[in-house]
C-alpha positions, 0 to 999 in steps of 0.5 A: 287418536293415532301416535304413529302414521307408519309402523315397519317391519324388517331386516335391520343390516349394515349396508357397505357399498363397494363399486366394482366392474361386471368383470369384477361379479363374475371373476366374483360368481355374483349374481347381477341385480339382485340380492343374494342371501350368503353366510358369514363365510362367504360375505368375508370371502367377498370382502377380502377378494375387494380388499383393494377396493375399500378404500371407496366402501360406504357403511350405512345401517339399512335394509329395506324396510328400514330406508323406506320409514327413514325417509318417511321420517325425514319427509316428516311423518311419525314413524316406528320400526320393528327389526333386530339387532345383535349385542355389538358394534354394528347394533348399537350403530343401527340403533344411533342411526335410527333415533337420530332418524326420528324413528321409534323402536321396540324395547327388544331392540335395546336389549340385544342378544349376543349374536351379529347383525346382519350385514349387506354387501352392495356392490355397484357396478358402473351402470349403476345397477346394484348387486346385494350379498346379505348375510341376515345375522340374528336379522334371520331370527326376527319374529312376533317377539320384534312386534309392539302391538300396541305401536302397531294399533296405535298407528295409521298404516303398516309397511311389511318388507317382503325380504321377510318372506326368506326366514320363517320367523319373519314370515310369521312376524309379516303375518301376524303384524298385517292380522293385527293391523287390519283388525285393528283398521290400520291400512297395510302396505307391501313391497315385493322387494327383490326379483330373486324372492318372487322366483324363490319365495311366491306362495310364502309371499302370497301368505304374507298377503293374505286377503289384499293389502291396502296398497303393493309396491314392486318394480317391473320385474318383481310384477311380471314374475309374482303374475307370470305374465309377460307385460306390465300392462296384464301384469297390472290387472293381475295384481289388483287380486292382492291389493286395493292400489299398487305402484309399479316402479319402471326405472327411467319410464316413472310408475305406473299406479292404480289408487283402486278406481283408476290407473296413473302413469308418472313420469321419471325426472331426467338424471344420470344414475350412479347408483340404484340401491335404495331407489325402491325404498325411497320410492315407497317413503316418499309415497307413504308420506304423500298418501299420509299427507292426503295427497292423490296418488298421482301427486304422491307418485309425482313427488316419489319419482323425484325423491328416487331420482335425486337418490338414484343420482348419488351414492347410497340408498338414502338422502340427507335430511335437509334433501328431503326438506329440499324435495317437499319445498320443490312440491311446493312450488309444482303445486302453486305452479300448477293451480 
C-alpha cells in the first residue's frame, strides 16, 4: 500500500519575478534564458540596479522541483518534497506554502538552521522568455540528511531535479534517493532542467542517472546538448540509452514523447506567452499526474501542454488551485468528446 504517489527532491527558493528589456540584461551582464548561479552579493547588486522596477515583482516559493510536485498536488496526487530551508522569514513562508499546497515534508524542514534560503531572481523579458539569477542559500547544503527513506518507499514514484547536480550534497541526495527508490521498486523520473547545467554539469548528471531512470523530462535544448547531437529527432534515439520513456518539451511545437515502445508527438494549444517560467515544471506535474492516474502517455502529454500553456499565458511559474480543477474538468469533456 503506497501513502504517496510522488516523492520530490530539490532546491527550495523564493522566486521573485521582475519584468524587464533585452536592454535592461546586457546593461545588466545577464545571461538569457537560462539560469545563472550567483552569490549573495551580486543577487543584491541586481536587485538594487531594478530598484525602480519592483514595483511590479511577484514573491512565490518555488524552485524547480517544488513547482512540479505542487501542481501535481493541486492535480490531486499525494505528494511529499525533500528540500531545505533556513531559520528566517523566507522559510517559514516556504514551508506555508507547501502545507497550504498539500505537500508533506520531512521533519528536518521544521527544524531550520540558521542560515538563508535560497532566493531566485527571475526576470522576464517581453518575449516571455525567463532569465534566472539564483543564489541557493543552505539550498546549496541539501544532502541525504533531507531524504525520508521511508516516504520514499512508501511512494509510487520519484522526481529528481537536476539543478541538483550543481551542489555536490545534492548530487549524493539525487543519487542516493534513485538507489533507494529502485531498490525499493518505485519508479523514478528526471528532469534535465536548464540548458547552462547540460554544458556545465553532463557527467554529474549522468550519475545521478545511473542505469535509466523510468522516465526523463528535458526541452529541446537540454536534449541536443545532453546527446550532442544536432536534431531533436537523433537526439530522441540518443536518449532512450538513459530512460525507459522520456518527453521532450518543444515550445509552441508541443512534445515529443517516447512511452518505450512507441513515440507520440503532441501538439501545443495555440496561446499568447507572457511568461515561460514554470512551463517545464508544469509540464512535468501535470504528466506525472496523468501516468498516475493510468492515463497513456499521449493523454498525459495532451493534458501536460495545456496545463503549461495556461501557465505560459500569465504571470508566475504556477497556476492556482481551482486552474487545475479547471484543466481536469476541461480532460473531461476531450475524452467524452472523443469516445
Amino acid at each position: 500500500m503506497t501513502e504517496y504517489d510522488l516523492y520530490g527532491i530539490g532546491a527550495a527558493l523564493l522566486d521573485t519575478e521582475i519584468e524587464v528589456s533585452d536592454d535592461d540584461l546586457k546593461a545588466l551582464g545577464v545571461d538569457k534564458g537560462v539560469m545563472t548561479l550567483v552569490d549573495d552579493q551580486r543577487q543584491h547588486q541586481l536587485v538594487s540596479a531594478l530598484s525602480d522596477h519592483l514595483v511590479t515583482a511577484k514573491r512565490a516559493c518555488g524552485g524547480s522541483g517544488a513547482n512540479t510536485v505542487i501542481a501535481a498536488s493541486y492535480f490531486g496526487l499525494r505528494t511529499f518534497y525533500s528540500c531545505k530551508v533556513a531559520a528566517d522569514e523566507n522559510g517559514d513562508f516556504y514551508r506555508a506554502d507547501l502545507a497550504n499546497a498539500g505537500v508533506g515534508y520531512p521533519n528536518t524542514l521544521r527544524e531550520a538552521q540558521p542560515g538563508v534560503t535560497g532566493k531566485c531572481l527571475v526576470l522576464i523579458t517581453p518575449d516571455a522568455e525567463r532569465s534566472m539569477n539564483t543564489f541557493l542559500g543552505i539550498s546549496a547544503e541539501l544532502s541525504t540528511a533531507e531524504l525520508d527513506v521511508a516516504a520514499l518507499r512508501a511512494s509510487r514514484w520519484a522526481y529528481i531535479e537536476g539543478y541538483l547536480v550543481s551542489s555536490p550534497t545534492g548530487k549524493a541526495a539525487a543519487i542516493e534517493l534513485r538507489q533507494v527508490a529502485e531498490s525499493a521498486g518505485v519508479k523514478t523520473a528526471l528532469s534535465l532542467s536548464d540548458p547552462a547545467m547540460v554544458h556545465l554539469f553532463q557527467d554529474g548528471l549522468r550519475e545521478m542517472i545511473g542505469g535509466g531512470v523510468d522516465l526523463l523530462f528535458c526541452n529541446r535544448d537540454e536534449a541536443l546538448g545532453f546527446t550532442k547531437t544536432d536534431s531533436v529527432a537523433a537526439a530522441a534515439e540518443a536518449l532512450k540509452a538513459f530512460c525507459r520513456g522520456f518527453a521532450i518539451t518543444l515550445g509552441a511545437e508541443g512534445a515529443l514523447l517516447w512511452d518505450g515502445e512507441r513515440e507520440y508527438r503532441v501538439a501545443a494549444p495555440e496561446v499568447r506567452a507572457i511568461d515561460t517560467n514554470g512551463a517545464g515544471d508544469m509540464f512535468a506535474g501535470a504528466f506525472l499526474y496523468g501516468i498516475n492516474r493510468d492515463m497513456s502517455y499521449q493523454e498525459a502529454g495532451e493534458l501536460a501542454c495545456r496545463a503549461a500553456g495556461q501557465v505560459v499565458s500569465q504571470y508566475g511559474p504556477r497556476l492556482r488551485a481551482d486552474q487545475h480543477a479547471e484543466l481536469l474538468a476541461s480532460e473531461v469533456e476531450v475524452r467524452g468528446a472523443e469516445s
